[in-house]
MARTORVO-446955 format. One record per residue (C-alpha): residue in one letter; x negated, y negated, z; residue number from 1. Coordinates in Angstrom, 2 decimals. Layout:
REM residues N
> lumvex; px; py; pz; vexkol
> A; X; Y; Z; NUM $
...
REM end
This chain:
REM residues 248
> lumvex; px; py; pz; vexkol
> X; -1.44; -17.32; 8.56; 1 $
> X; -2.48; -20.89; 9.72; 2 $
> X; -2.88; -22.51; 6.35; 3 $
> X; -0.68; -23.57; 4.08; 4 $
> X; -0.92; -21.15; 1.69; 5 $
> X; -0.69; -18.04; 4.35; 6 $
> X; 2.62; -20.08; 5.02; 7 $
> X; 3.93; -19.81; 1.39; 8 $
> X; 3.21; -16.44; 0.75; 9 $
> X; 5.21; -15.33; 4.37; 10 $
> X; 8.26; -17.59; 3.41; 11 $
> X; 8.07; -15.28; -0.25; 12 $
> X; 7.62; -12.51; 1.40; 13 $
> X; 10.79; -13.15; 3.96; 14 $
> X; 12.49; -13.73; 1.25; 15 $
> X; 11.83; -10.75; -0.98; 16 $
> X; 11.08; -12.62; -4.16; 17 $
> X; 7.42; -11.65; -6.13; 18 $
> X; 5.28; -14.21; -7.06; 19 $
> X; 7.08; -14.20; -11.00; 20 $
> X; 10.54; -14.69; -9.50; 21 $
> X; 9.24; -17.56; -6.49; 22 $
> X; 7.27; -19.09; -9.84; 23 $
> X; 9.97; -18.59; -12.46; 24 $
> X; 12.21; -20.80; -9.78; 25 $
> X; 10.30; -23.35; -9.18; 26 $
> X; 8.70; -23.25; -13.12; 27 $
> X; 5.01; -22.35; -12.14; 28 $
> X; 2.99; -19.23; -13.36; 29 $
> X; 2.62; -16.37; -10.95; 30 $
> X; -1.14; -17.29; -11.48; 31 $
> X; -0.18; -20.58; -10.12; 32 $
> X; 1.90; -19.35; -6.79; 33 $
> X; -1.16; -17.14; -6.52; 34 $
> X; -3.51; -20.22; -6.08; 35 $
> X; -1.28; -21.15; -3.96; 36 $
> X; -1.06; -18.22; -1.57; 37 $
> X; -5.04; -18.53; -1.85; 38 $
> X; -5.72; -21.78; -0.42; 39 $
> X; -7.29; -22.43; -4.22; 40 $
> X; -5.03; -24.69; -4.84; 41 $
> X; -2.18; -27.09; -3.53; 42 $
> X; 1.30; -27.65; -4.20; 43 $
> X; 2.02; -30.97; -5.55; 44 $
> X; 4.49; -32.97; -3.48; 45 $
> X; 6.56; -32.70; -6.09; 46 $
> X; 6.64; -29.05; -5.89; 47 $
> X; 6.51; -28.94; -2.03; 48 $
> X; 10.40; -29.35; -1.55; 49 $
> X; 11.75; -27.17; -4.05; 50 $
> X; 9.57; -24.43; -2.57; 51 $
> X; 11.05; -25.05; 1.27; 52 $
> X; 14.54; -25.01; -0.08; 53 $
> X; 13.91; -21.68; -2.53; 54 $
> X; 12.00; -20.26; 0.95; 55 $
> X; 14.69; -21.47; 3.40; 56 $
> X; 12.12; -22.95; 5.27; 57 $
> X; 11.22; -27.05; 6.34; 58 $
> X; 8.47; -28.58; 4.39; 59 $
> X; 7.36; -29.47; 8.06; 60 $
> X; 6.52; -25.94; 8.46; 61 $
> X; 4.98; -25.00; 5.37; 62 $
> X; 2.55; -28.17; 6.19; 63 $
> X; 1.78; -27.86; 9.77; 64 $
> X; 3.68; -24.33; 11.00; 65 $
> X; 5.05; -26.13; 14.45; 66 $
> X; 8.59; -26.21; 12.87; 67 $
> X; 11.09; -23.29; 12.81; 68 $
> X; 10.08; -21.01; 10.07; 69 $
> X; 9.14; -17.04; 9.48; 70 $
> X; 8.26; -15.54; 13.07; 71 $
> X; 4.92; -13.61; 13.11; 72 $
> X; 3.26; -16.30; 11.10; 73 $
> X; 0.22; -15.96; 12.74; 74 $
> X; 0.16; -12.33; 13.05; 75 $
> X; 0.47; -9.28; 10.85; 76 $
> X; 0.64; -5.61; 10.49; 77 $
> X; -1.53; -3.02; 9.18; 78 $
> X; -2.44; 0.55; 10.21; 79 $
> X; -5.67; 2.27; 8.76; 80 $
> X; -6.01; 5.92; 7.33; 81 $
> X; -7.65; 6.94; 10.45; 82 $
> X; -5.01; 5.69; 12.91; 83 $
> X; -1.95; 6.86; 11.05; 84 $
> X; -3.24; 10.37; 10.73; 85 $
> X; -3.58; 10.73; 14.62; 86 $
> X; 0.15; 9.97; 14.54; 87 $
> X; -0.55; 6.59; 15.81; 88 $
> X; 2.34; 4.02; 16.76; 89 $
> X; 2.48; 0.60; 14.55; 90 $
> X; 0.94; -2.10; 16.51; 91 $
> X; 0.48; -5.66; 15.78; 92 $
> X; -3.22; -6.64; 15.29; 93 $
> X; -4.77; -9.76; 14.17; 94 $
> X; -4.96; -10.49; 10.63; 95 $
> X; -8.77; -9.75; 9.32; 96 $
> X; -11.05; -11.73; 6.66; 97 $
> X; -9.11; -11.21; 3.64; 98 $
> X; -9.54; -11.30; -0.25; 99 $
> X; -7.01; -11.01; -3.04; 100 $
> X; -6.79; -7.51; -4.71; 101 $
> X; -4.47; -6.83; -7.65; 102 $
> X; -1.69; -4.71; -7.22; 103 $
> X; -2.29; -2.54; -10.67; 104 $
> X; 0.92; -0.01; -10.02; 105 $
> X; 3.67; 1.18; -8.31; 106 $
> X; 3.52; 4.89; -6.75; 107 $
> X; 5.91; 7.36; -5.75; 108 $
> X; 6.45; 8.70; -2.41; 109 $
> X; 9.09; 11.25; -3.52; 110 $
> X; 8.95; 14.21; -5.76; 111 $
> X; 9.78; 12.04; -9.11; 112 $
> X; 7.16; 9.65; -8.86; 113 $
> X; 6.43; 6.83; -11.61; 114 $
> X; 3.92; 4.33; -12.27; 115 $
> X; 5.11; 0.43; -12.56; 116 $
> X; 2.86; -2.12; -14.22; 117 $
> X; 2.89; -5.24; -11.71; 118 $
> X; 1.54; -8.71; -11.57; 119 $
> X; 1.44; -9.31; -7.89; 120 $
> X; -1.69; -9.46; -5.95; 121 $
> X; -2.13; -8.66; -2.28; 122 $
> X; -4.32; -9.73; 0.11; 123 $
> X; -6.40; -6.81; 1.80; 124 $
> X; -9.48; -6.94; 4.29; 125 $
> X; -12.96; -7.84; 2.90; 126 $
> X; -14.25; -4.32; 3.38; 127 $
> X; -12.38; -2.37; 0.56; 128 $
> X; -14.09; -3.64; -1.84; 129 $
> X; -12.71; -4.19; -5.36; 130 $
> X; -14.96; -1.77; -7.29; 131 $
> X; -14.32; 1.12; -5.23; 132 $
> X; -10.67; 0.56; -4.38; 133 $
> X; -7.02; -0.38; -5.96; 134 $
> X; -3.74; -1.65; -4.47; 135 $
> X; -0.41; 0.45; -5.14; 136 $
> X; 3.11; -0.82; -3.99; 137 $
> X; 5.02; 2.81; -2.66; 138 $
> X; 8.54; 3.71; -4.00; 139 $
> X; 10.56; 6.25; -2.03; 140 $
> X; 10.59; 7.21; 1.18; 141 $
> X; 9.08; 10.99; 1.33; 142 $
> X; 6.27; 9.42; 3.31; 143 $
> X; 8.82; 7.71; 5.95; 144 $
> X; 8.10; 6.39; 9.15; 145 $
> X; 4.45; 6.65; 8.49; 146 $
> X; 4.76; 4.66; 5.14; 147 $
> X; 7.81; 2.80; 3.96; 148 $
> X; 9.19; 1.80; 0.47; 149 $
> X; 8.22; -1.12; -0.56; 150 $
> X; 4.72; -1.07; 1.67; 151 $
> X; 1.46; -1.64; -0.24; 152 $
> X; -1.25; 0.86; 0.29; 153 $
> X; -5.13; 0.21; -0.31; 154 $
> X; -6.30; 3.40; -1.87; 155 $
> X; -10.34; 4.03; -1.87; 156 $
> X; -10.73; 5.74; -5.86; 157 $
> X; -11.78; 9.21; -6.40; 158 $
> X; -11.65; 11.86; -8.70; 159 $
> X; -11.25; 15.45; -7.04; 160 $
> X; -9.71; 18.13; -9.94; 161 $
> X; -8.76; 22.13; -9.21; 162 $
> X; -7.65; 23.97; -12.27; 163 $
> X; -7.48; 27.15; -10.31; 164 $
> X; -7.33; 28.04; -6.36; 165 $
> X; -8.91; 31.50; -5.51; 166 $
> X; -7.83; 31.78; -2.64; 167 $
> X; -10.45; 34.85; -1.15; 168 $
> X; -13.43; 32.55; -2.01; 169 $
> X; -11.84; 28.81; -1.91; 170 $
> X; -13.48; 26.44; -4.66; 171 $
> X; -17.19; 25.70; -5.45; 172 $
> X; -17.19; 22.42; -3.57; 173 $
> X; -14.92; 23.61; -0.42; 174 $
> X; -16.13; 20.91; 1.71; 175 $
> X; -15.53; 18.03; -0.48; 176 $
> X; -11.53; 19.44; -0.06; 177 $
> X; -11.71; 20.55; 3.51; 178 $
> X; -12.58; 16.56; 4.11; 179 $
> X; -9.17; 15.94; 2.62; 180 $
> X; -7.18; 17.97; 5.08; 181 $
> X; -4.76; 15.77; 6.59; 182 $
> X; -5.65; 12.40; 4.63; 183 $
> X; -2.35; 10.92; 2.62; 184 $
> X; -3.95; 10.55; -1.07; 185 $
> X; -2.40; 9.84; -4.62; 186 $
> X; -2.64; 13.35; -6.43; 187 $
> X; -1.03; 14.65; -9.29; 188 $
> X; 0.08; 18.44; -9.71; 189 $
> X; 0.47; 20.43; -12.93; 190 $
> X; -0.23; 17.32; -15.05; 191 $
> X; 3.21; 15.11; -13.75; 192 $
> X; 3.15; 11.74; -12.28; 193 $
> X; 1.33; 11.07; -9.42; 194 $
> X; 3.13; 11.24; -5.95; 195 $
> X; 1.36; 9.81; -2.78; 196 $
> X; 1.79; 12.93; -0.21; 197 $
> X; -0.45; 14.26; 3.07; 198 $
> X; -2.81; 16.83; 2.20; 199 $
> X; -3.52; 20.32; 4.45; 200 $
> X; -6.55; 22.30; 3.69; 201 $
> X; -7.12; 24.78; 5.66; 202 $
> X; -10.14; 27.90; 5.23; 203 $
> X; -9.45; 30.73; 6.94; 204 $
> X; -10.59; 34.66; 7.29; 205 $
> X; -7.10; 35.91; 7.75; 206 $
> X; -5.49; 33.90; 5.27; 207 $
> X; -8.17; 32.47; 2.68; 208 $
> X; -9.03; 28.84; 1.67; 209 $
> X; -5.29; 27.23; 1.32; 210 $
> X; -3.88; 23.87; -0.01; 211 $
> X; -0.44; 22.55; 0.79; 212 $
> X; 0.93; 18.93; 0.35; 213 $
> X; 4.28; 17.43; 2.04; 214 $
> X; 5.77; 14.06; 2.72; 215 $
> X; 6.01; 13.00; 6.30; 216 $
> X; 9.43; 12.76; 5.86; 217 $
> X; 11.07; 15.35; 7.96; 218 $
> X; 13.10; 16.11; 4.99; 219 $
> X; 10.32; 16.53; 2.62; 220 $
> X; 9.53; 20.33; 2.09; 221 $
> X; 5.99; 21.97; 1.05; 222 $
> X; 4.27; 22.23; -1.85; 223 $
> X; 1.48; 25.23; -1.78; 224 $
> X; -0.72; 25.16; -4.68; 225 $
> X; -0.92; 28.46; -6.01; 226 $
> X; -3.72; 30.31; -8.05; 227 $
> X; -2.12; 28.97; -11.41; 228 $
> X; -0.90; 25.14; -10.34; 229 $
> X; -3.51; 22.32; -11.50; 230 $
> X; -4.37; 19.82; -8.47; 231 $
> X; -5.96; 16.45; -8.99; 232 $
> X; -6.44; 13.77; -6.44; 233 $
> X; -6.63; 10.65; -7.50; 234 $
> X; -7.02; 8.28; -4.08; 235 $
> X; -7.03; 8.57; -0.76; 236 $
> X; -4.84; 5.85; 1.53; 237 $
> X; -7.46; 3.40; 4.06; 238 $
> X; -4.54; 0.45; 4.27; 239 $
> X; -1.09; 0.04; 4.68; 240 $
> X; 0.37; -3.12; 4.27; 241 $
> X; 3.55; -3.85; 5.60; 242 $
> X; 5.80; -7.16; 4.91; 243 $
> X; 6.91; -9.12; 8.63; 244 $
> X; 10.31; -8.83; 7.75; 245 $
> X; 10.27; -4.94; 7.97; 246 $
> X; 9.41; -5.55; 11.63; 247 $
> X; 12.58; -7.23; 12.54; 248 $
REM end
């Protein structure tokens, strides 16, 4: 985060405020502290000192980033869909091409999940683009180590719906499902909130086409969809984005 704005949103970050609560202290719109945070705009030099002293950081390092100030500045952490699923490790890679993406909700990652309205934004890599794709801060911790509370996940939209598993014959479109198997997505069973869980889809001769979804929390226990249980999924997970300070 070499600019100015990559600076001030680290600092916020660090400091576990949202852009309304950094803006409501210094008497800015969160619209504003998003400009900010974007490089679309500049804080006045007015501004520039009561944001250092809210951030606990110099105004020498918020304007150059060669004084003391959030470690990692440079640097962040993400882990894709693809790695986490092959039970990689979290590893520090460079921060890629980036564009802001609102962060519509928050999501569960227990078994009493909820949806928050929020007016943060988040910035996520150019690829996921904004038609196809939504940004959802996680509650919970179900889905711990592999996602934490309080990460933001990129979700790619879909719409997948089973009102009834057979499970000697499996659904119509079984590979659309079987593609699933093992991805963490947003779904929603029996018509309650939706919870963001791994699914398992497996298609068997002994046992039949089966669907089961569980938390990668140890502690989190299965849920196999029967013959009468509704399943819709809602989202599958391509990003997680995890705040610096969770790294200390």
């Amino acid at each position: 985060m070499n600019t100015l704005g990559g600076r001030i949103r680290l600092a916020r970050k660090r400091a576990a405020l949202t852009q309304r609560q950094l803006g409501d202290k210094l008497g800015v719109s969160p619209a504003g502290v998003t400009q900010w945070e974007l490089d679309q705009n500049v804080p006045t030099t007015q501004h520039l000192p009561s944001i250092s002293k809210v951030l606990a950081v110099t105004t020498d390092w918020l304007l150059t980033g060669k004084e003391d100030g959030p470690a990692a500045a440079s640097k962040g952490r993400a882990l894709t869909a693809e790695s986490f699923a092959k039970g990689a490790r979290l590893e520090r890679v460079e921060t890629p091409r980036r564009q802001a993406m609102a962060v519509t909700a928050s999501i569960a990652a227990n078994r009493m999940p909820t949806f928050i309205e929020s007016q943060e934004t988040e910035l996520v890599d150019e690829k996921y683009a904004r038609a196809n794709h939504y940004c959802l801060i996680v509650k919970g911790q179900s889905m711990k180590p592999t996602i934490m509370e309080g990460d933001r996940v990129v979700m790619q939209k879909c719409y997948y719906q089973l009102d009834e598993l057979l499970e000697e014959v499996g659904p119509a479109d079984k590979g659309v499902w079987k593609a699933l198997n093992r991805e963490v997505v947003a779904v929603i069973i029996n018509d309650e909130d939706p919870v963001l869980h791994r699914i398992y889809v497996t298609d068997k001769k002994d046992t039949g086409f089966r669907i089961r979804i569980r938390g990668d929390n140890p502690a989190s226990q299965d849920i196999q969809i029967e013959r009468d249980m509704r399943l819709k999924v809602l989202g599958i997970v391509k990003q997680i984005i995890r705040d610096p300070k969770q790294f200390e």
